[in-house]
Gaussian input, Z-matrix of N, CA and C with variables (Angstrom, degrees):
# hf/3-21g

backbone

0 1
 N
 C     1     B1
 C     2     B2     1     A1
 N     3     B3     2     A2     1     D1
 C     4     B4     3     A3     2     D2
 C     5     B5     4     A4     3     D3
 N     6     B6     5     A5     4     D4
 C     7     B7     6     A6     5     D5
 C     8     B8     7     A7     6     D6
 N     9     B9     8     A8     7     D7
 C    10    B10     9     A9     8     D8
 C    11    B11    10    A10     9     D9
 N    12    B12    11    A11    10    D10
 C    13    B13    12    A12    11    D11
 C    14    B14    13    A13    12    D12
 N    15    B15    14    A14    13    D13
 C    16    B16    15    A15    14    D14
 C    17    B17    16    A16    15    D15
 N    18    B18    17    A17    16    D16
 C    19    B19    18    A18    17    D17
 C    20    B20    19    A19    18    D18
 N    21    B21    20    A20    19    D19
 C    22    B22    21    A21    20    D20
 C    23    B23    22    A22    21    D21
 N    24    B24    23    A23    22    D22
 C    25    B25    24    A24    23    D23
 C    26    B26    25    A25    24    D24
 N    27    B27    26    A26    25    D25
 C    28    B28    27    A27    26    D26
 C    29    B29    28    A28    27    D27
 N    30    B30    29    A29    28    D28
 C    31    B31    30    A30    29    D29
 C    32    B32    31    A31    30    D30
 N    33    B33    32    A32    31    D31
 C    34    B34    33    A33    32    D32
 C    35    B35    34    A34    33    D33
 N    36    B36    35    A35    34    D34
 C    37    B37    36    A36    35    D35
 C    38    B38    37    A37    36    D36
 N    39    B39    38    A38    37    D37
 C    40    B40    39    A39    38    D38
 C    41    B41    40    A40    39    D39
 N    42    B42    41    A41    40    D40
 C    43    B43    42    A42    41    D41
 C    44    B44    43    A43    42    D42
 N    45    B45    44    A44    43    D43
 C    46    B46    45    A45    44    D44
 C    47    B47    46    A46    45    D45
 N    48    B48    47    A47    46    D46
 C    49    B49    48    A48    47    D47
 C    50    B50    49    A49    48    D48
 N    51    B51    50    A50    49    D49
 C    52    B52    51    A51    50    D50
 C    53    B53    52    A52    51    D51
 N    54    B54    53    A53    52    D52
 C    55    B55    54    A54    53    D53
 C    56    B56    55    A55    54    D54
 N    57    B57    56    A56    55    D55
 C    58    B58    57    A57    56    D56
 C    59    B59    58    A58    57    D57
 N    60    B60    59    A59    58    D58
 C    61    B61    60    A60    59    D59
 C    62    B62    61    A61    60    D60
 N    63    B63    62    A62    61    D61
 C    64    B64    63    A63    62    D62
 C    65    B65    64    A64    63    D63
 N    66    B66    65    A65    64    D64
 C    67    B67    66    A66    65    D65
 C    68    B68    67    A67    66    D66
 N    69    B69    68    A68    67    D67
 C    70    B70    69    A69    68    D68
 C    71    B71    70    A70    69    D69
 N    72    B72    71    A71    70    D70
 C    73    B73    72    A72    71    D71
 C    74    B74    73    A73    72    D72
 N    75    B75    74    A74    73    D73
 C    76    B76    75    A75    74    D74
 C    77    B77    76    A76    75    D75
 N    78    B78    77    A77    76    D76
 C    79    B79    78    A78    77    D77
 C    80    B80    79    A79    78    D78
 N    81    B81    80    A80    79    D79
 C    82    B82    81    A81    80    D80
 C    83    B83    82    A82    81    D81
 N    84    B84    83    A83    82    D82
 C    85    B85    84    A84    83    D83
 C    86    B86    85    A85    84    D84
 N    87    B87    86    A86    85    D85
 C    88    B88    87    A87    86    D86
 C    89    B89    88    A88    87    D87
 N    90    B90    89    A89    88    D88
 C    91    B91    90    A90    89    D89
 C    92    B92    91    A91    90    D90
 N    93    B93    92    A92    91    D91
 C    94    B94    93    A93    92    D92
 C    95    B95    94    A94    93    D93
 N    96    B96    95    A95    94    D94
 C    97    B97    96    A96    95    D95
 C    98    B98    97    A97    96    D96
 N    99    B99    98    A98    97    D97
 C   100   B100    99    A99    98    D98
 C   101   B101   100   A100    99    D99
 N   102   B102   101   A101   100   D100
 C   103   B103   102   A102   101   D101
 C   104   B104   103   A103   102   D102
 N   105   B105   104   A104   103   D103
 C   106   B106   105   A105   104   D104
 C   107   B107   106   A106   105   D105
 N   108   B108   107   A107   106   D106
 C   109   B109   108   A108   107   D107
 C   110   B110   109   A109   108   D108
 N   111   B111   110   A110   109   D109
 C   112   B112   111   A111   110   D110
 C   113   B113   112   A112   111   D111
 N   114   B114   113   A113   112   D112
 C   115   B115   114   A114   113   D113
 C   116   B116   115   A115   114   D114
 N   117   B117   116   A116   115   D115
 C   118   B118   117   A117   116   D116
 C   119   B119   118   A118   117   D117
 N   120   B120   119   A119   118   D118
 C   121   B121   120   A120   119   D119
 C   122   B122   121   A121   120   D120
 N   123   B123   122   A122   121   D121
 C   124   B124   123   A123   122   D122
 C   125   B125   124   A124   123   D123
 N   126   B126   125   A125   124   D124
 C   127   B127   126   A126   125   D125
 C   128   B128   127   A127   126   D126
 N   129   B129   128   A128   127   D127
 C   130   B130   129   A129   128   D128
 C   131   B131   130   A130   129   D129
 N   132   B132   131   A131   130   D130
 C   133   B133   132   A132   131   D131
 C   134   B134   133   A133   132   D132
 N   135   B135   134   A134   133   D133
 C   136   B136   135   A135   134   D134
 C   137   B137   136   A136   135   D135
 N   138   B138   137   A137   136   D136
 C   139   B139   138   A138   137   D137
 C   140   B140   139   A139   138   D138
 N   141   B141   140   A140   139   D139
 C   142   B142   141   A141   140   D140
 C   143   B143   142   A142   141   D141
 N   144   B144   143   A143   142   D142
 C   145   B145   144   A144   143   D143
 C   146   B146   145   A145   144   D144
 N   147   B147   146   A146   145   D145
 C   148   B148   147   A147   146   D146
 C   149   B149   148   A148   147   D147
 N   150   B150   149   A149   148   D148
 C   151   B151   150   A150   149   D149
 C   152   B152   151   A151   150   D150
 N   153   B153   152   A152   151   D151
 C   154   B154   153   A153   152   D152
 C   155   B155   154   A154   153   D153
 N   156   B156   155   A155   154   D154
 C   157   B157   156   A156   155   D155
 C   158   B158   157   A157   156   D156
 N   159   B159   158   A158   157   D157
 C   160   B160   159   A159   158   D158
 C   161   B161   160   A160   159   D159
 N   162   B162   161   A161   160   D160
 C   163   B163   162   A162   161   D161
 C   164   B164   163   A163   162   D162
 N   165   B165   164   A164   163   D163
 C   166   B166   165   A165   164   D164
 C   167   B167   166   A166   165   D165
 N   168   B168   167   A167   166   D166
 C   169   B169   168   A168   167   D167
 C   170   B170   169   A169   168   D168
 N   171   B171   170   A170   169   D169
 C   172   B172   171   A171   170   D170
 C   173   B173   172   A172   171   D171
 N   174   B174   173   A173   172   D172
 C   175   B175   174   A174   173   D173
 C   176   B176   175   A175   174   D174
 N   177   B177   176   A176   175   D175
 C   178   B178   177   A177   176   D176
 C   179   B179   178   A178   177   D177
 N   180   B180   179   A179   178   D178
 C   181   B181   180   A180   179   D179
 C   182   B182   181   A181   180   D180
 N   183   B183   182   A182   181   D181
 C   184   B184   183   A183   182   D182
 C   185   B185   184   A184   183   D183
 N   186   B186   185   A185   184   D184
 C   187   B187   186   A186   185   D185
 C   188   B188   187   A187   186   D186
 N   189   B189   188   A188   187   D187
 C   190   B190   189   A189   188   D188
 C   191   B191   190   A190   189   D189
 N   192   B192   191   A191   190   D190
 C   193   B193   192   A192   191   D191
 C   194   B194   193   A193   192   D192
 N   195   B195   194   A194   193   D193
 C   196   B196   195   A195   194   D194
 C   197   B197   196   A196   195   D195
 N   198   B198   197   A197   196   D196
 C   199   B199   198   A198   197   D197
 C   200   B200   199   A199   198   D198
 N   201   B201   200   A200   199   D199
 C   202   B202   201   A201   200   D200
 C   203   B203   202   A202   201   D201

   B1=1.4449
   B2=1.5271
   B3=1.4169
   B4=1.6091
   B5=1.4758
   B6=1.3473
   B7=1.7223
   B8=1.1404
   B9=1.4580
   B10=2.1112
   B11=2.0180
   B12=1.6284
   B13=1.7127
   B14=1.6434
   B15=1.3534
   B16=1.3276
   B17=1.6733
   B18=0.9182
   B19=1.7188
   B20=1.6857
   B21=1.3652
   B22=1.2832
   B23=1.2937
   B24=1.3940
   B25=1.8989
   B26=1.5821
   B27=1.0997
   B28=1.8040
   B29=1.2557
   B30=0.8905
   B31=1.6337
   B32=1.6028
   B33=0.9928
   B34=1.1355
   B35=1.6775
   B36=1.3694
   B37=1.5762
   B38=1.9394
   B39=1.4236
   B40=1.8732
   B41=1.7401
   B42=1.0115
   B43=1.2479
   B44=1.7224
   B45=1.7853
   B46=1.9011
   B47=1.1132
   B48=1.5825
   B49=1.0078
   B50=1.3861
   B51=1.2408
   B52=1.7818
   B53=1.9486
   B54=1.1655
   B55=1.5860
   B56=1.5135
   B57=1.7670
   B58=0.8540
   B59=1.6074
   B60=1.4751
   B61=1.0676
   B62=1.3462
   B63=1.2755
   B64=1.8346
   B65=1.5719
   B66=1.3631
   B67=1.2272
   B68=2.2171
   B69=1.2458
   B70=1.8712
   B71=1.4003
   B72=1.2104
   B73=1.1496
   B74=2.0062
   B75=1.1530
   B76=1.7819
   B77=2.0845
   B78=1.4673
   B79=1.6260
   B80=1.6463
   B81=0.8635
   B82=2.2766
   B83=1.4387
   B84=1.7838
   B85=1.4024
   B86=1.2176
   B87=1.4828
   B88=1.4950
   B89=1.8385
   B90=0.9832
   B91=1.5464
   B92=1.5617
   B93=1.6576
   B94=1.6039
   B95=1.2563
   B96=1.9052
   B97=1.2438
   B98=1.5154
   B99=1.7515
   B100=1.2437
   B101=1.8561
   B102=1.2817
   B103=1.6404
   B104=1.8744
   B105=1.7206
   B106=1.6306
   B107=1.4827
   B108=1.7387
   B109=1.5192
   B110=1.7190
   B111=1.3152
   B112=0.8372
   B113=1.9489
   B114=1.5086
   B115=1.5857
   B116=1.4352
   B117=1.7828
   B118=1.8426
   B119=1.7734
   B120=1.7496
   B121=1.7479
   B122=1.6870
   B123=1.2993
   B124=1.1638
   B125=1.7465
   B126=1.6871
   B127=1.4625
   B128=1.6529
   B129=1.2802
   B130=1.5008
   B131=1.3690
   B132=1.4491
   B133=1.7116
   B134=1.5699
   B135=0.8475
   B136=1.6889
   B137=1.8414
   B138=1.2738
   B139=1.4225
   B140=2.3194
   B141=1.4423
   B142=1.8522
   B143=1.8864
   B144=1.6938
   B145=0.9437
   B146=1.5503
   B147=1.4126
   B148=1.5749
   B149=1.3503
   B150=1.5254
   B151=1.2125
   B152=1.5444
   B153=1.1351
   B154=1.8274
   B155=1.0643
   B156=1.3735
   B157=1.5757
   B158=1.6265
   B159=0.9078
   B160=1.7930
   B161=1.4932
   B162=1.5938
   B163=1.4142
   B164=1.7151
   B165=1.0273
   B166=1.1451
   B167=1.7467
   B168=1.4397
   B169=1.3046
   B170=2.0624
   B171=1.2631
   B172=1.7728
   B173=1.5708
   B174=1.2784
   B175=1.4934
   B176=1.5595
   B177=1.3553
   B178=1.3364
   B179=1.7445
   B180=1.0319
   B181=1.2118
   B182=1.8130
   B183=1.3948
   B184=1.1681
   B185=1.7885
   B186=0.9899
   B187=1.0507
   B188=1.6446
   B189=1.3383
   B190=1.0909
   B191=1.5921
   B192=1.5865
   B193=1.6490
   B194=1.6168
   B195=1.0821
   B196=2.0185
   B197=0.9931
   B198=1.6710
   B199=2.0492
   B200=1.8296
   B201=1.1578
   B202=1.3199
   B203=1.8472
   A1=110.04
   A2=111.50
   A3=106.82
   A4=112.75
   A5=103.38
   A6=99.10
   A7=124.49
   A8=92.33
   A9=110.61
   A10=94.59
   A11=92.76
   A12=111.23
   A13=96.93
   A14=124.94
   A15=109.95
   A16=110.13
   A17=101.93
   A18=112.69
   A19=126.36
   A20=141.12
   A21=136.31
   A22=128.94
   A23=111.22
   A24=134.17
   A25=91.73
   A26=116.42
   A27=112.30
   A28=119.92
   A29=125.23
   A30=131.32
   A31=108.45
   A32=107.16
   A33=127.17
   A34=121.18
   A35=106.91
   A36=116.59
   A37=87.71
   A38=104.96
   A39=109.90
   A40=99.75
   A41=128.05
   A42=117.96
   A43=102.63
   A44=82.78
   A45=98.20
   A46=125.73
   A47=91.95
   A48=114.04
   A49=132.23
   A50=95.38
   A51=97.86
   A52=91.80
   A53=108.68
   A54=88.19
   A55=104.07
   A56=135.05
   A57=126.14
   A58=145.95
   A59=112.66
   A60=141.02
   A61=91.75
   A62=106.27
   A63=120.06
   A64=113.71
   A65=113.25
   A66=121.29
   A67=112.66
   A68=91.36
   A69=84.53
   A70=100.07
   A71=133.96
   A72=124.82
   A73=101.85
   A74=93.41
   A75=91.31
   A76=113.18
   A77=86.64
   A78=91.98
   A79=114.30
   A80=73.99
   A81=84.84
   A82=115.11
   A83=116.68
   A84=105.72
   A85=122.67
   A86=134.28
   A87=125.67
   A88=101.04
   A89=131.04
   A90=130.45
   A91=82.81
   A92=85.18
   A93=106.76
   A94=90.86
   A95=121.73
   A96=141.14
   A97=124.02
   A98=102.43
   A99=140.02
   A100=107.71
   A101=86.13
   A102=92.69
   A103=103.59
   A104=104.28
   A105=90.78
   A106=91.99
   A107=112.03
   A108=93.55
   A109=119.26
   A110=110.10
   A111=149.00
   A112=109.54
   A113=84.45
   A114=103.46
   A115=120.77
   A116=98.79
   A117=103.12
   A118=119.71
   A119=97.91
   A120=88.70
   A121=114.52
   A122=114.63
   A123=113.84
   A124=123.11
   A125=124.93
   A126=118.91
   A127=95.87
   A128=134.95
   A129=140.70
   A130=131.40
   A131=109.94
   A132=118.21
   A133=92.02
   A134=122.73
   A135=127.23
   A136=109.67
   A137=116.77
   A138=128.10
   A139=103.68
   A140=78.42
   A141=88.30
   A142=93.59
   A143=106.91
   A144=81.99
   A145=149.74
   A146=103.89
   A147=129.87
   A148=106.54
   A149=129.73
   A150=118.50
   A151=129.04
   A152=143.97
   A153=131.09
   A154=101.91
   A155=126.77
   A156=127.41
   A157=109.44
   A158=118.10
   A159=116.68
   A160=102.23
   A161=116.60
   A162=125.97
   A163=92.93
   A164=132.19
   A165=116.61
   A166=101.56
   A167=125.65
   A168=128.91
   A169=104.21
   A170=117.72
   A171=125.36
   A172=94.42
   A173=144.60
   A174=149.47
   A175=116.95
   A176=110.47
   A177=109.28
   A178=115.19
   A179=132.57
   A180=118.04
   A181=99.60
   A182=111.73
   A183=118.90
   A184=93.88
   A185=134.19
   A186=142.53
   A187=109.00
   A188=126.06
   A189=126.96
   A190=112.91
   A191=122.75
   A192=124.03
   A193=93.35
   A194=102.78
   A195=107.22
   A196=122.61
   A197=116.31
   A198=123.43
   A199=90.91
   A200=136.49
   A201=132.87
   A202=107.94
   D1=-63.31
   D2=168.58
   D3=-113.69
   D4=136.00
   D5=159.27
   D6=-57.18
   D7=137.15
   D8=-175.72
   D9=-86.17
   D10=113.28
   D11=-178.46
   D12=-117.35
   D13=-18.94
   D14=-171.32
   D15=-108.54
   D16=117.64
   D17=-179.45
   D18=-63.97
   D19=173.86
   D20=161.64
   D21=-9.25
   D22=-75.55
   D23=-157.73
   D24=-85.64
   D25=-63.99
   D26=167.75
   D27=-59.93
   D28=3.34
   D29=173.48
   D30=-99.56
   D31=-44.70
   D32=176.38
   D33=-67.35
   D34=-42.70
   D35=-169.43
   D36=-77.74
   D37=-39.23
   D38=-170.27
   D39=-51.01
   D40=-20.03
   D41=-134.46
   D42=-114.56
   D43=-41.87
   D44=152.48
   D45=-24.28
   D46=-81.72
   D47=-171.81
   D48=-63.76
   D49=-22.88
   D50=-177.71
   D51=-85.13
   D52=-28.21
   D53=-168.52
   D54=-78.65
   D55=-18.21
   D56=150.80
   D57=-41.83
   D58=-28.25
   D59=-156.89
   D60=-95.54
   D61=-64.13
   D62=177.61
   D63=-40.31
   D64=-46.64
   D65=-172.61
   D66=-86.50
   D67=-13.48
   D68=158.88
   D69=-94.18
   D70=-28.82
   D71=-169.99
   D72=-58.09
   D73=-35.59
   D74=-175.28
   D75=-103.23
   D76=5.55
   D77=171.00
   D78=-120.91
   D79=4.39
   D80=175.81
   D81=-113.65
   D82=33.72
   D83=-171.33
   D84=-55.96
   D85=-12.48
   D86=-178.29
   D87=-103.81
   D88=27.03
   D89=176.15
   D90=-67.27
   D91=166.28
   D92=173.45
   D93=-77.78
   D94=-79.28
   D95=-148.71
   D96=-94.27
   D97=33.56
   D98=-173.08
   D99=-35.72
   D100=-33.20
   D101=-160.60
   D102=-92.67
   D103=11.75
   D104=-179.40
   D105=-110.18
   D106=28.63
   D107=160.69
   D108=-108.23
   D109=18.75
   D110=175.86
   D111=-48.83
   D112=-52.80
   D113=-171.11
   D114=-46.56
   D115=-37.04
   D116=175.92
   D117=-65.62
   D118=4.86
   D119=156.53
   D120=-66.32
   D121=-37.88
   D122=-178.29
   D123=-59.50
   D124=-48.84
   D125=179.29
   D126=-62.03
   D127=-46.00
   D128=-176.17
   D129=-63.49
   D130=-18.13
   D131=153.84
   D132=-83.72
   D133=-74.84
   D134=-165.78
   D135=-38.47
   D136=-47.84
   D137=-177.62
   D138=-59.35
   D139=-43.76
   D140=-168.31
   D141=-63.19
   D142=-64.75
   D143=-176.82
   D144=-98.62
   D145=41.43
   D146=-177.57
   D147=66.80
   D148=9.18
   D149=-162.99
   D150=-129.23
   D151=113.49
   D152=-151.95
   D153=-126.31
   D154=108.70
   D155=164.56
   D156=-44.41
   D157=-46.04
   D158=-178.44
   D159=-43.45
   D160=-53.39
   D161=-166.21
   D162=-69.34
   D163=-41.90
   D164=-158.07
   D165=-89.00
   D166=-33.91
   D167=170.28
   D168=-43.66
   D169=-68.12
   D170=-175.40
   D171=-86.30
   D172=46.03
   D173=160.89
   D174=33.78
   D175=38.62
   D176=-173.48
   D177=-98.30
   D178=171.92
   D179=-174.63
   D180=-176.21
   D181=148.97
   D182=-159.75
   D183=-150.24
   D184=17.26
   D185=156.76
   D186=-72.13
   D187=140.00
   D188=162.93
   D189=-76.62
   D190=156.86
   D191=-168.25
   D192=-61.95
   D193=-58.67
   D194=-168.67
   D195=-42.94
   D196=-20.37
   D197=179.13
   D198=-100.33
   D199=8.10
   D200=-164.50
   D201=-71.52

């Protein structure tokens, strides 16, 4: 369905990070701007499924050929 553009270590860091993000989002209940941690749904769909429209919009890719 989508081409796999995101490789290992970036797959990996996406996935961090979004689960980091996710998890103030549910440990910061009195923040003001609670809801812009929201955003790490985005590296964490993208990380799961190896795949980043951004990367594929500027043709970049960090996937190795052999996971292609």
């Amino acid at each position: 369905m989508f081409t796999k553009n995101v490789g290992g270590i970036d797959r990996a860091i996406r996935i961090i990070v979004g689960l980091a993000l996710l998890a103030g989002f549910f440990l910061h209940t009195e923040a003001t701007y609670r809801w812009l941690y929201l955003i790490g749904i985005i590296p964490l769909v993208t990380g799961l499924m190896s795949s980043c429209p951004i990367y594929s919009i500027f043709g970049m890719n960090t996937c190795p050929k052999s996971e292609e």
